[in-house]
C-alpha positions as CSV (number, residue, x, y, z in Angstrom):
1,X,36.4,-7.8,34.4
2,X,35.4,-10.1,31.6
3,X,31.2,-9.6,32.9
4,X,31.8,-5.8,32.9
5,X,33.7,-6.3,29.3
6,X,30.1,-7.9,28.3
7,X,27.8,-5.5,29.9
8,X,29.7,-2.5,28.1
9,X,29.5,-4.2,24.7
10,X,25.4,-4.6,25.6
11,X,25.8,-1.2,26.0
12,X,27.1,-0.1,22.9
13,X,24.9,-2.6,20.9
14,X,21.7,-0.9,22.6
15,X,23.0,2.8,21.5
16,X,23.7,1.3,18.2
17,X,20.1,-0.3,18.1
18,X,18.5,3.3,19.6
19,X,20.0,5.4,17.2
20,X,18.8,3.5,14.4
21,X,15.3,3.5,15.6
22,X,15.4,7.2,16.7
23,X,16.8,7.8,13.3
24,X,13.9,6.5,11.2
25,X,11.5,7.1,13.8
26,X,12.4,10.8,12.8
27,X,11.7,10.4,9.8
28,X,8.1,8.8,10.2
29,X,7.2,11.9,13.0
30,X,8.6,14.6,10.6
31,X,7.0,13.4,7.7
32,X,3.5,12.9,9.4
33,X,4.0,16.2,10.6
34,X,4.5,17.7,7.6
35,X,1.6,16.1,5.6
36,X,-0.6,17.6,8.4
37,X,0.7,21.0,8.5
38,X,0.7,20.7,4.0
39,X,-3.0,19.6,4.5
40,X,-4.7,20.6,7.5
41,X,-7.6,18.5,7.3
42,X,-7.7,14.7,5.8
43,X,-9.5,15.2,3.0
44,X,-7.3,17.1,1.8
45,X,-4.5,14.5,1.7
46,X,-3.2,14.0,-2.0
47,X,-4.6,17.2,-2.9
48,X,-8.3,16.3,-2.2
49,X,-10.9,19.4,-3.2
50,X,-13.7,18.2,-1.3
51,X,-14.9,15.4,0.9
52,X,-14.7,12.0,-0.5
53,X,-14.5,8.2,0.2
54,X,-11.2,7.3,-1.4
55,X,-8.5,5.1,-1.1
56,X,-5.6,7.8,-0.9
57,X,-7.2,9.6,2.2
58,X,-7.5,6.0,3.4
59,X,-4.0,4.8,2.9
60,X,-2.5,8.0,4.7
61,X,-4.9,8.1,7.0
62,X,-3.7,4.6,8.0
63,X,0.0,5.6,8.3
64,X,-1.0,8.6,10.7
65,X,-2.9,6.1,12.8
66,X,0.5,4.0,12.7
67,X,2.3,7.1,14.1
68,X,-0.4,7.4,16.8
69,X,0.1,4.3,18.0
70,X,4.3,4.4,18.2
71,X,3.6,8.0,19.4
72,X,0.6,8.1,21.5
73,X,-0.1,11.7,20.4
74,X,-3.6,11.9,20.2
75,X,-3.4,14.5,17.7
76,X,-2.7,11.9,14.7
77,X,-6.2,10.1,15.6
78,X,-8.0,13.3,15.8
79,X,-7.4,14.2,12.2
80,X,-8.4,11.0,11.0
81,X,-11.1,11.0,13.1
82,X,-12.5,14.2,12.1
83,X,-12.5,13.4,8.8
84,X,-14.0,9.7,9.3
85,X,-16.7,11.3,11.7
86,X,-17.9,13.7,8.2
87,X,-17.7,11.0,5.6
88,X,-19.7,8.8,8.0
89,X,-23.7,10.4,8.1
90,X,-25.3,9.4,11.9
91,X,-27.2,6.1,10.0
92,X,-24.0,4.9,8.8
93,X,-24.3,5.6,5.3
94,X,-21.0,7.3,3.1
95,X,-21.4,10.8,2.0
96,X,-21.3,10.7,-1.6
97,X,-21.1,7.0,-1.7
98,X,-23.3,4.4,-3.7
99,X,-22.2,0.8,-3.2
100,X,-23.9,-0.1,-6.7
101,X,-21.0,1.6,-7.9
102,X,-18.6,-1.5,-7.5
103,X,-15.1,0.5,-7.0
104,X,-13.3,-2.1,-5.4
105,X,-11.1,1.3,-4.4
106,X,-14.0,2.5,-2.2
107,X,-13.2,-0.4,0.2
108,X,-9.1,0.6,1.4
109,X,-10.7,3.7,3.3
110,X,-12.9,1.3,5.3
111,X,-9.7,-0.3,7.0
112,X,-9.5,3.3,9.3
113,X,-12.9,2.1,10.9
114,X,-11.8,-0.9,12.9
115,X,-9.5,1.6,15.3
116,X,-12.1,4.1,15.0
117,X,-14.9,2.4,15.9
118,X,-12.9,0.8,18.9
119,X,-11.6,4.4,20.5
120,X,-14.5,5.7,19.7
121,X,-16.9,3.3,20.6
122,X,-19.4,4.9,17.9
123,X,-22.3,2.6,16.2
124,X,-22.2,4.8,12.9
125,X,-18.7,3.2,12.2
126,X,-19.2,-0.4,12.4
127,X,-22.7,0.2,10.8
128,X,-20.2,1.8,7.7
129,X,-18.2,-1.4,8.1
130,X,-20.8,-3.5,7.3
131,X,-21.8,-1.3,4.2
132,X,-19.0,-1.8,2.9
133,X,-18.9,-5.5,3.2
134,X,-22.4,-5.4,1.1
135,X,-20.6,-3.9,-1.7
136,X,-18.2,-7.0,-2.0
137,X,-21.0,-9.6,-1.5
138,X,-22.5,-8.3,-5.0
139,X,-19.4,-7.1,-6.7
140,X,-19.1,-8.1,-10.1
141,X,-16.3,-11.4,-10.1
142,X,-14.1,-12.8,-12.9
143,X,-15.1,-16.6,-13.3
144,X,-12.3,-17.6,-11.4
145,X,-14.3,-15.3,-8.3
146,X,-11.8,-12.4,-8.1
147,X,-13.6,-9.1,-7.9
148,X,-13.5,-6.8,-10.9
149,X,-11.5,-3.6,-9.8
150,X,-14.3,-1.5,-11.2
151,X,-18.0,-2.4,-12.4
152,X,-16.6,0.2,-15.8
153,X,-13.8,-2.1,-16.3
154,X,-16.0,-5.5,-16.8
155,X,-13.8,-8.6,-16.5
156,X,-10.4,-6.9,-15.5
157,X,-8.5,-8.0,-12.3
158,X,-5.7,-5.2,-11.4
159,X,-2.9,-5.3,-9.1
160,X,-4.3,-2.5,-7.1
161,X,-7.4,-4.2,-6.1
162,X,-5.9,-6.5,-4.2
163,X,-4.8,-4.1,-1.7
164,X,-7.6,-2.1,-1.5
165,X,-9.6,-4.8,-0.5
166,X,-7.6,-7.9,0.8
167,X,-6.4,-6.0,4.1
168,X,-10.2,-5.3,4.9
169,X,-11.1,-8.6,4.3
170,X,-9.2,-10.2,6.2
171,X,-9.4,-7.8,9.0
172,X,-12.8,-8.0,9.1
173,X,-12.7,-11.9,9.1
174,X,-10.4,-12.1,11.8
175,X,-12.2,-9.6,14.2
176,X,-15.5,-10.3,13.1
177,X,-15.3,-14.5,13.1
178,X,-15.9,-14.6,9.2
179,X,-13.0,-17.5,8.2
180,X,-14.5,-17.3,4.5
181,X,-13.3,-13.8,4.0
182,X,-10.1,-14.7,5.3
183,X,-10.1,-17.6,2.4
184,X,-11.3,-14.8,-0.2
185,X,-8.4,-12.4,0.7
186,X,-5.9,-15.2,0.0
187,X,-7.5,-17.0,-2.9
188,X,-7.7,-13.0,-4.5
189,X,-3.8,-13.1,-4.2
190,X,-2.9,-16.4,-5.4
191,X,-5.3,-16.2,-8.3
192,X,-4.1,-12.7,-9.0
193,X,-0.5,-14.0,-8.8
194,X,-1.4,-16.9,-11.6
195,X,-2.8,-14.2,-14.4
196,X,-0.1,-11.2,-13.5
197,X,3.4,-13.0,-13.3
198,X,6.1,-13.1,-16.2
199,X,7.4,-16.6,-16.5
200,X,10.8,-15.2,-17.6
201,X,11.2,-11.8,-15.3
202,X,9.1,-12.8,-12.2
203,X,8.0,-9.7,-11.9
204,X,4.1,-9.0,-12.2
205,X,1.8,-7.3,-15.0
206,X,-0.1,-4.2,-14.1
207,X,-3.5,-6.1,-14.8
208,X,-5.3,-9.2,-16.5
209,X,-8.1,-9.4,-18.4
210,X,-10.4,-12.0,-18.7
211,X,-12.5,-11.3,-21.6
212,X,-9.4,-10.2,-23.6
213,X,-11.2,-7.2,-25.1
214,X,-9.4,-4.5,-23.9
215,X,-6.7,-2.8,-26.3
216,X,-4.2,-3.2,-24.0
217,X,-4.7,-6.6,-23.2
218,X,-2.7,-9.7,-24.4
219,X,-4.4,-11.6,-26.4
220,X,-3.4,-15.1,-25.3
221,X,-2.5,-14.4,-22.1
222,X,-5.1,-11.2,-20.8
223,X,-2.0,-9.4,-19.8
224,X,-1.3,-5.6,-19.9
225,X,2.1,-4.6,-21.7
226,X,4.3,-3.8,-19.2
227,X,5.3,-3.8,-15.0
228,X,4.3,-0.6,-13.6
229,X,6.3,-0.2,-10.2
230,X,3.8,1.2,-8.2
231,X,1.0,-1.9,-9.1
232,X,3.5,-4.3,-8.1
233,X,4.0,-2.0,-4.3
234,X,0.0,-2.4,-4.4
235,X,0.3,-6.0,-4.4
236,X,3.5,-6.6,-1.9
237,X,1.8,-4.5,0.3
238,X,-1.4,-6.3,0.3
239,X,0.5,-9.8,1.0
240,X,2.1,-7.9,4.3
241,X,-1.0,-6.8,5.5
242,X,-3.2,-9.4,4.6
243,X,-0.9,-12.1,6.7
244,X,-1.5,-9.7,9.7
245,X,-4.9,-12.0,10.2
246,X,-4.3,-15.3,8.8
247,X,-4.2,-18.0,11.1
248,X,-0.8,-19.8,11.3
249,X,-2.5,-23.0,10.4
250,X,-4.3,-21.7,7.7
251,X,-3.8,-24.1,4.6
252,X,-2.6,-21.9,2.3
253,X,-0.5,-19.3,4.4
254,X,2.7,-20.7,3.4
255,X,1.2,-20.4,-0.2
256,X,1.0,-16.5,0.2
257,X,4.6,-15.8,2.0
258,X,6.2,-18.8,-1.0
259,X,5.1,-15.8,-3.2
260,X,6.3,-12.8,-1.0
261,X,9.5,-14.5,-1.0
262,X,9.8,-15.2,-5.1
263,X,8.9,-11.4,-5.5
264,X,11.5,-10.4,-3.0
265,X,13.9,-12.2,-4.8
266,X,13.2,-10.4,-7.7
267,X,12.9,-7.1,-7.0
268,X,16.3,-6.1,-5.9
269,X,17.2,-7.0,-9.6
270,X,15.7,-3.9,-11.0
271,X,16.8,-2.0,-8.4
272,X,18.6,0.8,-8.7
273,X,22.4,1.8,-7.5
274,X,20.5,4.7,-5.8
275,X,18.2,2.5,-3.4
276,X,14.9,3.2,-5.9
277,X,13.0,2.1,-8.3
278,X,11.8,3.2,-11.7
279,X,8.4,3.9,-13.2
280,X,8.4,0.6,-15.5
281,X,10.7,-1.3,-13.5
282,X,12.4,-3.3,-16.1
283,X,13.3,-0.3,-18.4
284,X,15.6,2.2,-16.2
285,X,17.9,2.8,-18.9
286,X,14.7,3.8,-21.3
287,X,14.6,7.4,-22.2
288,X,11.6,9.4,-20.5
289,X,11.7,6.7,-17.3
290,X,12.2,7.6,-14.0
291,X,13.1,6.9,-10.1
292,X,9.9,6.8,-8.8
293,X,8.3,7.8,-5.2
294,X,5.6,5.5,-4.7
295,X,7.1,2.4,-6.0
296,X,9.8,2.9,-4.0
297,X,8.1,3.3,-0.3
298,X,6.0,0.5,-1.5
299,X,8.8,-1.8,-1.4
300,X,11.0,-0.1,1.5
301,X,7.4,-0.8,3.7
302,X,6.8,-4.7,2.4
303,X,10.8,-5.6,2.7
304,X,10.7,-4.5,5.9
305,X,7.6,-5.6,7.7
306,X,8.0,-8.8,6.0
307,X,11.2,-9.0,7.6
308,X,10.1,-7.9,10.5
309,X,7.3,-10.6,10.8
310,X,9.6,-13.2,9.8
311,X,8.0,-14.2,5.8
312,X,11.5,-13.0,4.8
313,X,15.0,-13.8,5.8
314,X,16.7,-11.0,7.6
315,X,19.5,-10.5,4.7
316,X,16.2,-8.7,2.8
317,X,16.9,-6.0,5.2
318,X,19.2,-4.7,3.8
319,X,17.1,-3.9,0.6
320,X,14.8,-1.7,2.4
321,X,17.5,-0.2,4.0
322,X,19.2,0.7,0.8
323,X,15.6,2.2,-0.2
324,X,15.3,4.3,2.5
325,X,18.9,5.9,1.9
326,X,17.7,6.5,-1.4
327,X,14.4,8.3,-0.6
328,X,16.1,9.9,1.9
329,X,19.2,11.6,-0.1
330,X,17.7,11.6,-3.5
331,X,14.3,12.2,-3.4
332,X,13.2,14.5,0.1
333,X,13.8,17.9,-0.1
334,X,13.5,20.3,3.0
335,X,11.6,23.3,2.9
336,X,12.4,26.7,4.6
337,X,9.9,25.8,7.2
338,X,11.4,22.8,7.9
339,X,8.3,20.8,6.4
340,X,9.6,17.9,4.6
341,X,8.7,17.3,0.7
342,X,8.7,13.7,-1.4
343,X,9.4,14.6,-4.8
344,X,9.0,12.1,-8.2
345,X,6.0,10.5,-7.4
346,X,3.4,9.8,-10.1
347,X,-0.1,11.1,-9.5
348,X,-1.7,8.2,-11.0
349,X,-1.8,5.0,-13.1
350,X,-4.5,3.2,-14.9
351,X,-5.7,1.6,-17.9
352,X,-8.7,2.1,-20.3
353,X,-11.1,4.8,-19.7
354,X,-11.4,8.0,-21.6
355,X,-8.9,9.0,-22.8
356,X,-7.6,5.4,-23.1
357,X,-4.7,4.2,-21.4
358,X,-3.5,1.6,-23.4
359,X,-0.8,0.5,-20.8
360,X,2.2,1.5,-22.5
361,X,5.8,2.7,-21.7
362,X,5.3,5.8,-23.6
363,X,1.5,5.9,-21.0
364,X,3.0,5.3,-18.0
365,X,5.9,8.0,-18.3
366,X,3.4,10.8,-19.5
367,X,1.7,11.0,-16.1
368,X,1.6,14.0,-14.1
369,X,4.7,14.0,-11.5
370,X,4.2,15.5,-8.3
371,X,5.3,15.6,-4.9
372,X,4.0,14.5,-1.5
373,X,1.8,12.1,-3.2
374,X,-0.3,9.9,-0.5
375,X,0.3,6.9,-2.3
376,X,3.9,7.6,-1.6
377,X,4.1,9.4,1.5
378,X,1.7,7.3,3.3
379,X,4.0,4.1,2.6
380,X,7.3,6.3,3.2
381,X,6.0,6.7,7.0
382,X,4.8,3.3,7.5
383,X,8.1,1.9,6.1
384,X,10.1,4.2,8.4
385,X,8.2,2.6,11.1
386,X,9.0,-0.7,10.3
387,X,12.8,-0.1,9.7
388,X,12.6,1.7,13.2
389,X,11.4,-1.6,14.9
């Protein structure tokens, strides 16, 4: 009686587990599903009007490889193989790519390639993956050798460029038996870490630069103005993905999951009652600010893989947990077709250029706000994933 008494409460404990990965498993499929029926082809992703190399068609790209792989529908790797297999001309070269451009956000789309290259068993693609690698062995460094996120913004380091090239990296150095771009991925993050954190918040400043020229930039410290939710998603991510392919007796592993823990620790501070985020993260209260998509799927994804991997202590959980609620009930509406749409998510973020953006509240809340994003919705399926492991 008492074994039968335990095998009934295994019972319930695996329905209870089921459901919940069913549940967000839904999610993920749905939501992959409706991206591909919203944009039929990959380029298209994030509202694309042509073909191009670029780091959103990269990023959802790499969540609909995710689903393929919980899935095994091969219909998730044929659109992001179709539109890999037109970027990439038969000699390996980028359409419309120059590498002497320096856009340190030319490299995210290059992490596709690894599982392409393997199904496919294609030369073009590993030839493309070694293009890319060119670009970083000349890309323009700070002194402190962290690559400029753009050769047109001289001296800058931005929170963005650490995921769009870190993951690669390291990737690359794992599969490819290249240790020292292992040790760049990580020394990008913990140098990164020393020019963008607050001292008194924690949290992290959109950019740093070096040369302290820029308008926006502080002029004792290099810092931009203010903590832009979606820059600090760039960098948790990167920190999750990068560990993927760091040895665990790498000497400064410990050093990068010391900081995923301080920022995890943080974070649920500015967090809202609703499970999200705002657009500057530190000023919900502020008129014009906003819950914000991206920011918020950033986080759901990094809380839970980090859990998940074990950088984290289970209790952080809950915090993705309480995002995915949020997204869920507050910010996904359903269409008529039963397509599913992720509203509030800013179209873009940046600083300098023409017009200049010099980084402030008043900038960041004057950006176009859109749904289905790719910088949200890629995230929002990846994170669903993870909370469905």
């Amino acid at each position: 009686m008492k074994k039968a008494g335990i095998l009934f409460c295994c019972f319930v404990l695996f329905l209870q587990t089921g459901f919940s990965q069913s549940k967000n498993d839904k999610w993920s499929v749905r939501f992959a599903d409706s991206e591909m029926k919203r944009f039929p082809e990959a380029w298209q992703l994030d509202y694309g009007t042509r073909y191009v190399w670029s780091y959103p068609q990269g990023l959802g790209c790499c969540a609909l490889l995710k689903i393929w792989h919980d899935t095994g529908d091969n219909k998730y790797y044929d659109y992001v193989f179709r539109w890999a297999d037109h970027m990439v001309q038969p000699d390996g070269s980028i359409l419309h790519y120059k590498t002497t451009d320096y856009n340190i956000d030319f490299i995210n789309a290059g992490k596709i390639l690894f599982e392409i290259y393997d199904y496919s068993g294609q030369q073009k693609f590993r030839i493309t993956m070694d293009t890319l690698l060119s670009q970083l062995d000349k890309h323009p460094q700070t002194t402190d050798s962290v690559f400029w996120h753009k050769k047109i913004y001289p001296h800058q380091i931005w929170l963005d460029g650490i995921y769009m090239a870190g993951p690669y990296m390291a990737q690359y150095g794992k599969l490819y038996h290249r240790p020292d771009l292992i040790d760049k991925a990580i020394h990008e993050v913990l140098v990164t870490y020393k020019h963008t954190v607050d001292p008194k918040t924690g949290l992290l400043y959109h950019a740093y630069d070096e040369s302290r020229q820029q308008q926006w930039a502080n002029k004792t410290t290099g810092q931009s103005p203010n903590f832009w939710g979606r820059a600090i998603g760039w960098y948790f991510m990167a920190m999750v993905d990068i560990l993927d392919f760091v040895p665990e007796n790498h000497p400064h592993r410990k050093d990068v999951i010391d900081i995923i823990n301080k920022l995890a620790s943080v974070l649920p501070k500015y967090q809202d009652k609703t499970g999200l985020w705002y657009q500057v993260i530190d000023q919900g209260t502020r008129k014009g600010n906003y819950l914000e998509a991206s920011a918020s799927s950033m986080f759901m994804y990094s809380y839970a893989k980090a859990v998940n991997k074990g950088y984290l202590p289970k209790k952080y959980r809950k915090v993705a947990e309480k995002a995915f609620n949020g997204l869920t009930t507050k910010l996904i509406k359903v269409n008529e077709d039963g397509t599913l749409n992720l509203t509030q998510c800013c179209s873009v973020g940046g600083l300098g250029g023409k017009p200049y953006r010099d980084g402030s509240f008043e900038y960041y809340i004057s950006e176009k706000i859109r749904d289905n994003d790719t910088k949200a919705t890629g995230p929002f399926i990846m994170g669903c994933l993870e909370l469905g492991k």
